[in-house]
C-alpha positions in Angstrom: 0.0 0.0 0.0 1.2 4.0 -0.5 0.1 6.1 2.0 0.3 9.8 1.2 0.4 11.2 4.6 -0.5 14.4 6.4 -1.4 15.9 2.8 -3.7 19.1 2.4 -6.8 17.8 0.9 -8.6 19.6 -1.5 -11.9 17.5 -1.9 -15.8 18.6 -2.1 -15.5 22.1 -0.9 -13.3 21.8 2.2 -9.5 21.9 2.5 -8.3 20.1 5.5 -5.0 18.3 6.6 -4.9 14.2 6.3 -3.6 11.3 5.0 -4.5 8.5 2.0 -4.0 5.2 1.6 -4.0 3.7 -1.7 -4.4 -0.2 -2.4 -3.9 -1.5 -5.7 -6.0 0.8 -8.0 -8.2 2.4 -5.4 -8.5 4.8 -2.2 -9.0 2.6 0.9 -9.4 5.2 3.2 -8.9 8.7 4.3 -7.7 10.0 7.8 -8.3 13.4 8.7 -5.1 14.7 10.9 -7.2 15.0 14.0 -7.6 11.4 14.0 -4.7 9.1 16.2 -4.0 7.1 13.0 -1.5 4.6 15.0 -4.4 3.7 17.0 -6.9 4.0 14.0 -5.1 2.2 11.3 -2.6 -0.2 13.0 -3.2 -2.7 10.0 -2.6 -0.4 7.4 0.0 1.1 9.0 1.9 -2.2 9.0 1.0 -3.4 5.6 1.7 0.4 4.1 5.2 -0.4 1.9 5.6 3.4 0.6 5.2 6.6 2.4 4.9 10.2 0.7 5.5 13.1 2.6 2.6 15.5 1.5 3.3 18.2 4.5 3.9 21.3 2.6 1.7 19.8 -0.7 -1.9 20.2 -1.7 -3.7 16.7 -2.5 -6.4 17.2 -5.4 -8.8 14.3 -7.5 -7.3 14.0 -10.8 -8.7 16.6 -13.0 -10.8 15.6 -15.8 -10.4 17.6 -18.6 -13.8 17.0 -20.7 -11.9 18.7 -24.3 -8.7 17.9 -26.1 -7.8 17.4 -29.7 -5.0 15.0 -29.1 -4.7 14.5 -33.1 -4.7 10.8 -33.5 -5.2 9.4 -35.9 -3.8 11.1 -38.8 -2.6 14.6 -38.1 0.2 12.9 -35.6 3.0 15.2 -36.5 1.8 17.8 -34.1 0.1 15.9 -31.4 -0.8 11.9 -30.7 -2.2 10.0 -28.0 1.5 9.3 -26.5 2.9 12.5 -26.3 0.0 14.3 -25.1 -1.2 11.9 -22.5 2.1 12.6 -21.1 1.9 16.3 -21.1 -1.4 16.0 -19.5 -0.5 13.2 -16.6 2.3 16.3 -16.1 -0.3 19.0 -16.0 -2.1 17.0 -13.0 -5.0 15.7 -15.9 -5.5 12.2 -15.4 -8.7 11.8 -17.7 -9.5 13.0 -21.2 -12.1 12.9 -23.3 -10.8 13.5 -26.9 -12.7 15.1 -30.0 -13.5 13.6 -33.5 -12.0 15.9 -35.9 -9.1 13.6 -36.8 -8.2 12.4 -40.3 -10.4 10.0 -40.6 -13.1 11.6 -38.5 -14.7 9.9 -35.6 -17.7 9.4 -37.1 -18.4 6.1 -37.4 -18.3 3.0 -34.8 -15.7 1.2 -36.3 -13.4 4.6 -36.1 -14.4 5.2 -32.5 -13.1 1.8 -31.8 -10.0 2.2 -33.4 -9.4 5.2 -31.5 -9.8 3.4 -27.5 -7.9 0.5 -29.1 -5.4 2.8 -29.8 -5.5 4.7 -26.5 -5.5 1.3 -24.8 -1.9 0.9 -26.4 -0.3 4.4 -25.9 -2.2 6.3 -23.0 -0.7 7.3 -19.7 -4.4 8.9 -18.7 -7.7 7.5 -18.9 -9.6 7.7 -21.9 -12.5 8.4 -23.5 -13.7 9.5 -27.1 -16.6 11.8 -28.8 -18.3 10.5 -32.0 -18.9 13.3 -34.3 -21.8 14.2 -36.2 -21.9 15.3 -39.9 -25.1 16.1 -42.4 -25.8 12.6 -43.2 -24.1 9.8 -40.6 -27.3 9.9 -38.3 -27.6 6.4 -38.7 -23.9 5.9 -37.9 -24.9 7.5 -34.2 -27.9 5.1 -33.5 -25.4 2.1 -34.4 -25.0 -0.8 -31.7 -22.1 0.2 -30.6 -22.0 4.4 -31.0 -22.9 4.5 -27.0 -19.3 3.7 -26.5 -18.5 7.5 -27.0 -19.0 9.9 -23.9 -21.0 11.7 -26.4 -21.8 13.3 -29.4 -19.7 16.4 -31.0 -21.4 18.8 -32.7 -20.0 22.0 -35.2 -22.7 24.2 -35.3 -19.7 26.5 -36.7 -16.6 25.3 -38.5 -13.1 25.1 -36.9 -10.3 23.2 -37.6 -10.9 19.6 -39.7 -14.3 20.9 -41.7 -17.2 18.7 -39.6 -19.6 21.9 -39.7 -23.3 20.6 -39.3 -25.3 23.6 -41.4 -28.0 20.9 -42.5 -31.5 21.9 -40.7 -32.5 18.9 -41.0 -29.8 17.0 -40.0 -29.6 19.3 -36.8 -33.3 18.6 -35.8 -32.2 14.6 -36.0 -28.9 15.0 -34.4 -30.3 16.7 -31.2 -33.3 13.7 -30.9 -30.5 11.9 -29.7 -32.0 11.2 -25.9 -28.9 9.0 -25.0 -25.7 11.1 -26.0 -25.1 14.5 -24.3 -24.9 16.2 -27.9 -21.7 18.9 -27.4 -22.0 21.8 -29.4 -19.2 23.9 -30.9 -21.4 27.2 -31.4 -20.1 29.8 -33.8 -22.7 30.8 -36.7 -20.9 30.6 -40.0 -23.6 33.0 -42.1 -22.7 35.9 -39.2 -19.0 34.8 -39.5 -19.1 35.0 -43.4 -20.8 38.1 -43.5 -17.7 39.9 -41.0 -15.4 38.1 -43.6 -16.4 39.9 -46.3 -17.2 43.4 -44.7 -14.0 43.8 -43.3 -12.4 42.3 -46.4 -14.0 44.8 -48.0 -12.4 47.7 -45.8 -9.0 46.4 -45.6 -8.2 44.0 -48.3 -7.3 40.3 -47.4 -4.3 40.2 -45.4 -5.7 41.0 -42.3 -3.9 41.1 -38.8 -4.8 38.4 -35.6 -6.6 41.6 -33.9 -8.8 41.0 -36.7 -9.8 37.7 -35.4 -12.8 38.5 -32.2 -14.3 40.9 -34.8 -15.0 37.9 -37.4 -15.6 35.2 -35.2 -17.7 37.5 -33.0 -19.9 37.5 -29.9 -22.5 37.8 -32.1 -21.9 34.9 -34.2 -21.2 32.7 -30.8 -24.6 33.7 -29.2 -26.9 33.2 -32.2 -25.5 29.8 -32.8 -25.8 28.9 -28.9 -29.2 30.2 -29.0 -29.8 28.2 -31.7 -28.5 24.9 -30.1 -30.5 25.6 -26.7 -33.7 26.3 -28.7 -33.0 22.4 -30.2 -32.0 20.9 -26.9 -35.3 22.7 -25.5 -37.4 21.5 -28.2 -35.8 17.9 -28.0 -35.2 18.1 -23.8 -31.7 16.5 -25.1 -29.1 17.0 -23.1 -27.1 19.8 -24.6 -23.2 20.7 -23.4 -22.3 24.2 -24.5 -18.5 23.8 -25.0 -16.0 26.7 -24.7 -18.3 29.9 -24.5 -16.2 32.8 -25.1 -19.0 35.3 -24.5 -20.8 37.5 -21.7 -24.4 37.4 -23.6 -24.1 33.5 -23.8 -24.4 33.5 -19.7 -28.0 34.8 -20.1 -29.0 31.2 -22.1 -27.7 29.0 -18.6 -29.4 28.9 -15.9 -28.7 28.3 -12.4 -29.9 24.9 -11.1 -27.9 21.9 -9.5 -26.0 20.3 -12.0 -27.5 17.4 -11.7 -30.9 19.0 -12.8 -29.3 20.6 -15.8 -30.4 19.2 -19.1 -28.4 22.5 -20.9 -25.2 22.7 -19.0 -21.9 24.7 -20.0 -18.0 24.6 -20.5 -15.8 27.1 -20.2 -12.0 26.9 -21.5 -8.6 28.2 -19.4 -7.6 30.2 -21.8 -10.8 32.1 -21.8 -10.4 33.1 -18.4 -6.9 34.3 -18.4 -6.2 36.0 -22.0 -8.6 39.0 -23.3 -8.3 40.9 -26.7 -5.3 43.2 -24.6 -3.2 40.5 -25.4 -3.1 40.2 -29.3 -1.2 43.0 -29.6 1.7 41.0 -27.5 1.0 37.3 -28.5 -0.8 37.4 -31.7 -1.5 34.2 -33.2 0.1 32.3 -29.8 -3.8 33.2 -29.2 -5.7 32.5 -31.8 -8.4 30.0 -30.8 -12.3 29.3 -32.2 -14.0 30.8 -30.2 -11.7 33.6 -30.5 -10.0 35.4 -27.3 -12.8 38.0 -26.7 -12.7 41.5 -24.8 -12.0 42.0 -21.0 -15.7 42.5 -20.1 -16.4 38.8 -21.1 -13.4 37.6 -19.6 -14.7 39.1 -15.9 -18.4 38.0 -16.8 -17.3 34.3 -17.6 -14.9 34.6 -14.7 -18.0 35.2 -12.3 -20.6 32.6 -14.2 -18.1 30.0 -13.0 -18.5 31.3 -9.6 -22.2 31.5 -9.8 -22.8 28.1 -11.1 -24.0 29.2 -14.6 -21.5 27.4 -16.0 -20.5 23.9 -15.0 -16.8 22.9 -16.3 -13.2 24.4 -16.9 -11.7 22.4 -19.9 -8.7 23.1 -21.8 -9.5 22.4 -25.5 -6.2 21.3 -25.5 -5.3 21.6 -30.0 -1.9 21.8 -30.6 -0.3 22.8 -33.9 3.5 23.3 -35.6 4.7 26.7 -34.7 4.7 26.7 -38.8 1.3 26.3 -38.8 0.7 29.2 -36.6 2.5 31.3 -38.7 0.3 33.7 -41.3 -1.9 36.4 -41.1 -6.1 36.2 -39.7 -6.9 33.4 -42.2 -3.7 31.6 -42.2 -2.8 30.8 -38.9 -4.2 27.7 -37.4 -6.4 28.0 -34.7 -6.1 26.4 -31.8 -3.0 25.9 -28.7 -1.9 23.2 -26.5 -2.7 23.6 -22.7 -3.1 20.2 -21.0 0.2 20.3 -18.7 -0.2 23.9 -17.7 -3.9 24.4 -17.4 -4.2 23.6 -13.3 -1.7 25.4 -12.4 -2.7 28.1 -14.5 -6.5 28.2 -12.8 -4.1 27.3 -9.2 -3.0 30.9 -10.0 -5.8 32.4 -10.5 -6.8 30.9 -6.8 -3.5 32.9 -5.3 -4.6 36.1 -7.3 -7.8 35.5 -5.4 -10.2 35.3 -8.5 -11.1 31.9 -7.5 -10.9 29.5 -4.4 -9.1 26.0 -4.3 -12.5 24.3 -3.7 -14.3 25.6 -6.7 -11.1 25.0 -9.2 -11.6 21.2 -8.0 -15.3 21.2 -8.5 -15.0 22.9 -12.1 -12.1 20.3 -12.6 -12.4 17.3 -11.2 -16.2 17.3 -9.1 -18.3 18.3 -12.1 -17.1 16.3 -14.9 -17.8 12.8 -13.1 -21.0 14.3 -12.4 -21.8 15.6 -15.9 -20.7 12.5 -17.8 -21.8 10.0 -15.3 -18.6 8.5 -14.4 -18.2 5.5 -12.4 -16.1 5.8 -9.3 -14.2 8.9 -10.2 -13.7 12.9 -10.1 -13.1 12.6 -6.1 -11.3 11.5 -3.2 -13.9 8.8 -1.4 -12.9 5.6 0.2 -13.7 3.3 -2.6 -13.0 5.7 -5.6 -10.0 4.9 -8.3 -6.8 7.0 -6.7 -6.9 9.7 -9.5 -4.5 12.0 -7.4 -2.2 15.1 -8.0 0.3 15.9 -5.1 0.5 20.2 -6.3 3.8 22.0 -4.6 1.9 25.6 -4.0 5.2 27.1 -3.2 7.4 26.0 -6.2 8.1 29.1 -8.5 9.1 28.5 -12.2 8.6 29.6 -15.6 7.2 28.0 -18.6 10.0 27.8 -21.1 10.4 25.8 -24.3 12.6 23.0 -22.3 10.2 22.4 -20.3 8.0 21.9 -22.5 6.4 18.2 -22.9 3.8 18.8 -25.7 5.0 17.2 -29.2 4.3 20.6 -31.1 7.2 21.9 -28.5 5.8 25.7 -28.3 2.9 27.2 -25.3 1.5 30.6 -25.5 2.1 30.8 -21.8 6.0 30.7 -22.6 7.6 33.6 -20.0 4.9 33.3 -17.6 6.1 32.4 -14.5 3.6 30.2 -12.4 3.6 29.8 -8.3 2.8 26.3 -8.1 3.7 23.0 -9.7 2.4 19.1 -10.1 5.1 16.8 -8.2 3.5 13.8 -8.5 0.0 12.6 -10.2 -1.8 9.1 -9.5 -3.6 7.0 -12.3 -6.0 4.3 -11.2 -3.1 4.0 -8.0 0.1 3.8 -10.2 2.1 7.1 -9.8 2.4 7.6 -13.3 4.5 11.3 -12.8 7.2 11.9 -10.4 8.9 14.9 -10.6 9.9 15.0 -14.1 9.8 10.9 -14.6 7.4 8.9 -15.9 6.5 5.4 -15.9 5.8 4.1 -19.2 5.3 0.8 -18.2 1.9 2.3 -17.4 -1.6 2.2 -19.0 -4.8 3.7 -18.1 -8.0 2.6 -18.8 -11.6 3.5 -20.7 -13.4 6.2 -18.5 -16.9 3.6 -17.8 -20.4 5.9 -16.8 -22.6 4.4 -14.2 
């Protein structure tokens, strides 16, 4: 057994000293430090074989990071299931859930197979996939078979690998889907075309990144998420708004239990630290869909999270070659890898006191198991799989490129310097990252819903 002892415990909205055993792949009990564990725990005391210091450490559940473009199969010179696994088990992530817009697309059964056979071989996290929706594989989605995916990936607006649903028709079918939670990608492509042209029209076509918010704007975000709630209303589907960008979006969520929610919403890191102030400095380093918007929405999604209007911090980890980043507004590929800096980035936001350590772990960890059903994970219970991240919230360092883990070897947040750091992270029990080392002998397994 490893006992992790005298640790501060981050777990369902207290933070309190005490210590964790771990047996085989599970918790098999927590001891608060008020408790006399010699008199307590005599047994496991005995039979413990490894002991962790966790004094001066925070101990958090694995975060589950419901977003990432990992970019296997078929785009694998900038990102595969290997390399970025390993970046993520760094970043204190020890589940993913990994979208379709791969070459070939995730959007048929035997595809999605392919893809957790894959994972099986090559991933140092747990696993699971999206299916993705198009304007005529409906009947690919109602497969024996298609359940396998967490759910159901929607582009109501295009981005990187061209899946963009704009079929009516195909829309109304897609969100019918009573057993999927359909995730949406929500930018409207007739607002986005129409910006295109106007401001082609202005300034000719080689237009600059600052460029970018203005043509994928708030207004093309809301109409599209307007448009997918007034489905998911219509159908009572379950619909998951991923990475709103937007202030106006807020007023479509409401503010139930999660576990009420049939319309529930994601927001990404990197929408709640950049804002349009920092184009001028990084330029395409930010360049995402949904775009970087302005510093109003970036304090009104800030305070959404801490309403409970929205539900989950993600990372829509989607790494490129710095070549492919290169160009001007239409050129540059959009997207940026974020997986092994992500909770330490939101563990900042905590010391700048935007947010507290308990509601990071809910948006993080908490929430996701809930959302997606997840068997036995997203906290630390007696009983639960030891998902665990030992954080040093003392340890100051700076992202640089060589210590960098991501295959595309490049981070927008190069420079920043950062007052915490992941140590070591558990996987199903098996401390998969120590310190720098990993243990590739290790695999994790398919995330399984209740």
């Amino acid at each position: 057994m490893i006992l992790i002892w005298n640790a501060n415990i981050v777990n369902e909205g207290t933070v309190y000293k005490g210590s964790v055993w771990i047996k085989g792949e599970r918790i098999k009990n927590i001891v608060p430090y008020y408790l006399s564990m010699e008199r307590e725990n005599k047994d496991d005391l005995q039979n413990t074989t490894t002991v962790i210091d966790a004094s001066d450490l925070l101990l958090l559940p694995g975060v589950i990071d419901d977003q990432v473009h990992f970019r296997e199969p078929g785009l694998t010179h900038k990102g595969d299931i290997y390399s970025e696994s390993h970046a993520a088990v760094a970043g204190g992530i020890t589940s993913f859930m990994d979208m379709p817009n791969t070459l070939p697309q995730t959007i048929t059964v035997k595809d999605l197979n392919d893809k957790f056979k894959k994972a099986s071989q090559d991933s140092l996290s747990n696993y699971s996939f999206f299916i993705g929706a198009t304007n005529d594989n409906f009947e690919e989605l109602i497969r024996p078979g298609a359940n396998r995916a967490i759910g159901v990936k929607v582009f109501m607006g295009s981005s990187s690998g061209n899946m963009l649903v704009d079929n009516p028709l195909a829309l109304e079918r897609i969100f019918t889907l009573s057993n999927h939670i359909i995730a949406t990608h929500c930018e409207s492509e007739t607002v986005i075309q129409t910006n295109r042209a106007k401001y082609i029209r202005k300034f000719g076509k080689c237009l600059g990144i600052s460029f970018h918010p203005k043509i994928r704007s708030a207004k093309a975000c809301y109409i599209s998420s307007s448009e997918a709630v007034r489905l998911a209303k219509k159908y009572c589907s379950h619909l998951h708004l991923l990475h709103l960008s937007t202030a106006r979006e807020i007023e479509l969520l409401t503010l139930e239990p999660l576990q009420e929610k049939r319309i529930t919403a994601e927001v990404c890191v990197h929408h709640l630290w950049f804002s349009d102030k920092d184009y001028s400095r990084l330029g395409n380093r930010i360049k995402w869909n949904p775009s970087i918007k302005t510093f109003a929405d970036r304090e009104a999604l800030r305070q959404a999270l801490i309403d409970g209007k929205i539900d989950i911090i993600a990372t829509d980890h989607s790494p490129h070659t710095w070549e492919e980043k290169q160009g001007g507004c239409f050129q540059a590929a959009p997207g940026a890898p974020m997986v092994q800096h992500a909770l330490i980035l939101m563990l900042e936001l905590c010391r700048q006191n935007v947010f507290t350590l308990p509601l990071i772990v809910e948006k993080m960890s908490h929430a996701p198991a809930r959302l997606f059903n997840l068997r036995d994970r997203g906290y630390i219970r007696k009983g639960y799989y030891a998902d665990l991240v030992l954080v040093d919230p003392k340890y100051r360092w700076t992202v640089a490129k060589e210590n960098l883990l991501y295959k595309c070897r490049w981070s927008p947040l190069e420079g920043e310097t950062f007052s915490h750091k992941v140590v070591k992270t558990f996987v199903n029990g098996h401390l998969v990252y120590d310190d720098g080392r990993f243990d590739d002998s290790f695999r994790g397994k398919e995330l399984c819903c209740k």
